[in-house]
C-alpha positions as CSV (number, residue, x, y, z in Angstrom):
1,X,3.5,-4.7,1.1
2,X,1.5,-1.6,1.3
3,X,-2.1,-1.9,0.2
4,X,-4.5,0.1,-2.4
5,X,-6.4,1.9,0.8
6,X,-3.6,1.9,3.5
7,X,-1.5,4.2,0.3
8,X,-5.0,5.9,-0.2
9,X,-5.0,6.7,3.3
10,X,-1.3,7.8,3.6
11,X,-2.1,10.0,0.8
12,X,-4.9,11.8,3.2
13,X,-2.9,12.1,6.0
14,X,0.0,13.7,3.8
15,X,-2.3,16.2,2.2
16,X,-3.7,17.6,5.8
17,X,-0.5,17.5,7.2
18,X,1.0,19.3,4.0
19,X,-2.2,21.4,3.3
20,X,-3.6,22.7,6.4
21,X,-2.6,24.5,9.7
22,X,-3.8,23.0,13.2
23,X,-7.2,24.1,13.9
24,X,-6.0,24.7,17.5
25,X,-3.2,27.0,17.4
26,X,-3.4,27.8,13.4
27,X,0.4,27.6,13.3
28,X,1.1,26.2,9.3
29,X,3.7,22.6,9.5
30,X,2.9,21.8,12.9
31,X,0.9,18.4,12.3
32,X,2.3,15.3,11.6
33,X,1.4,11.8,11.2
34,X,1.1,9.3,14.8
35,X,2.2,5.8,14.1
36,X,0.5,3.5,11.7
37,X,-2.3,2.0,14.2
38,X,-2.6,4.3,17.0
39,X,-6.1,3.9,18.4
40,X,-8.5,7.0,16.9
41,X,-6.3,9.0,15.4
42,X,-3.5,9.5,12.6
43,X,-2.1,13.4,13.0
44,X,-1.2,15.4,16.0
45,X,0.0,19.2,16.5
46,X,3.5,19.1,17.6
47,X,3.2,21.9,19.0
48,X,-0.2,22.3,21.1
49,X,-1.2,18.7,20.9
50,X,-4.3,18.9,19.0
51,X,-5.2,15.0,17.9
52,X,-7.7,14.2,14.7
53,X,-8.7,11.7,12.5
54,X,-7.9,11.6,8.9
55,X,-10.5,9.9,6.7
56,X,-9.9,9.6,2.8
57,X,-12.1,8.3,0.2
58,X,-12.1,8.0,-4.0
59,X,-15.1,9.5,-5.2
60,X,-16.5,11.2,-8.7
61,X,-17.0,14.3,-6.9
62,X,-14.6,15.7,-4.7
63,X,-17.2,18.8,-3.9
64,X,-19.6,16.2,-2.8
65,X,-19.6,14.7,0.8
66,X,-20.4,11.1,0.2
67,X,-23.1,9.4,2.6
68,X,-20.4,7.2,4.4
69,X,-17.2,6.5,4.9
70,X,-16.0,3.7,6.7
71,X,-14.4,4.3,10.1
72,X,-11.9,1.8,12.0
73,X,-12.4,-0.3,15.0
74,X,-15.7,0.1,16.8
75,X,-14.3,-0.6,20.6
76,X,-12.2,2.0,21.1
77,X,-14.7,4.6,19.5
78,X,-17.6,3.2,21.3
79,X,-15.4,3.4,24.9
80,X,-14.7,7.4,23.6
81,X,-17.8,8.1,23.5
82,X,-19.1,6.7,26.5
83,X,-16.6,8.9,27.8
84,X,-17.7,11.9,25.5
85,X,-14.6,12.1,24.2
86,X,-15.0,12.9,20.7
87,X,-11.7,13.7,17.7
88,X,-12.0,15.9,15.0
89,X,-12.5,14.2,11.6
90,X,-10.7,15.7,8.5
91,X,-12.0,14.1,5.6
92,X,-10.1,14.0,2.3
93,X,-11.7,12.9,-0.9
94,X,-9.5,12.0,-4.1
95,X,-10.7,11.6,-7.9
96,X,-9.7,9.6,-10.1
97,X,-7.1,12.4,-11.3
98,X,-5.3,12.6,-7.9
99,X,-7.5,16.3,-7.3
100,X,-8.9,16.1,-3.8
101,X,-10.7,18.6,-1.3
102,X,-10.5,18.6,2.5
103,X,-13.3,19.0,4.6
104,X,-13.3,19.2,8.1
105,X,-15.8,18.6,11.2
106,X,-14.9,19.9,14.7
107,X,-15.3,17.8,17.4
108,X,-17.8,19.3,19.2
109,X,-20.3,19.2,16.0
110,X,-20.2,15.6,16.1
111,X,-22.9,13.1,18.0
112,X,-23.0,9.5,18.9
113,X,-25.9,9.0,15.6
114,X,-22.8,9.8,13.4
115,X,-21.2,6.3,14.0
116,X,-23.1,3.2,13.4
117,X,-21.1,-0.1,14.3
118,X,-20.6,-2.8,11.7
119,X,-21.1,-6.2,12.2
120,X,-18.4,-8.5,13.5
121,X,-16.5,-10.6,11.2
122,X,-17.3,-14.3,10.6
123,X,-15.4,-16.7,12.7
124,X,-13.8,-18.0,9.7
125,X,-12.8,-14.8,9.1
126,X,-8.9,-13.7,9.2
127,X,-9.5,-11.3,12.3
128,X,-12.8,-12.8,13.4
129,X,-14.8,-11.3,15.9
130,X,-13.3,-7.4,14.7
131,X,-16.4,-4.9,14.6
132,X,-15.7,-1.8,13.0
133,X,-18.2,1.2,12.1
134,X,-19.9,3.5,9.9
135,X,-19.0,7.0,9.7
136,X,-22.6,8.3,8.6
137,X,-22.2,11.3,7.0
138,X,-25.8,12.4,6.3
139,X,-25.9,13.2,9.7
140,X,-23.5,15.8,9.8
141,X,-23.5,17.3,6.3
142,X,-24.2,20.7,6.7
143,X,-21.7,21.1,9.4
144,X,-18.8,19.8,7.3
145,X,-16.3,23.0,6.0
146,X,-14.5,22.5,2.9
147,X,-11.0,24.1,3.6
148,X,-9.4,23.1,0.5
């Protein structure tokens, strides 16, 4: 059974993939979605390679970056950017109306103060032990582009 946020995020993924052309090569319906899981990010240019992130989020405002959004697991992204290895983030937000924007932040505007780790889950928890992170967003807000 598919859950509230994993169709929330499908949705995001199907709009950039749908919406916009790969910020690489700029060829229009070259991105498609990676496997459900794979490790820091969800859509790849068939075509030049290009990976990114998708990140969605509800919100009033769809012209509004909000101050977070929460990010996946923090041991793969912290091991990336040890290696300063860095994705670009695409992130889609979605009213209450189903009208969403796109904004998008290159990877080489991004710095290791826009992720802040969460604290692990309780041992009694279901995946105790996961840490995942914060993307914060106020640290990046002017350089996000709204592209749709």
């Amino acid at each position: 059974m598919v859950t509230r946020k994993q169709s929330l995020g499908a949705f995001g993924e199907e709009r950039v993939v749908k919406d916009c052309t790969c910020p690489r090569c700029k060829r229009l319906k070259t991105l498609v979605r990676l496997p459900v899981n794979f490790k820091c990010a969800d859509i790849v240019c068939d075509f030049c390679g290009y990976l990114a992130q998708v990140k969605t989020k509800t919100t009033k405002y769809i012209d509004k970056v909000p101050k977070y959004v929460l990010g996946a697991a923090w041991g793969p992204q912290n091991e990336r950017m040890q290696a300063a290895i860095y994705f670009p983030l695409f992130l889609v937000l979605v009213d209450l109306d189903k009208y969403y924007s796109i904004f998008y932040l290159s990877a080489d505007l991004q710095e290791p103060d826009l992720f802040k780790p969460r604290n692990p889950l309780s041992q009694t928890a279901k995946r105790a032990g996961w840490q995942g992170f914060i993307y914060d967003l106020t640290v990046v807000e002017s350089r996000l582009v709204r592209i749709r």
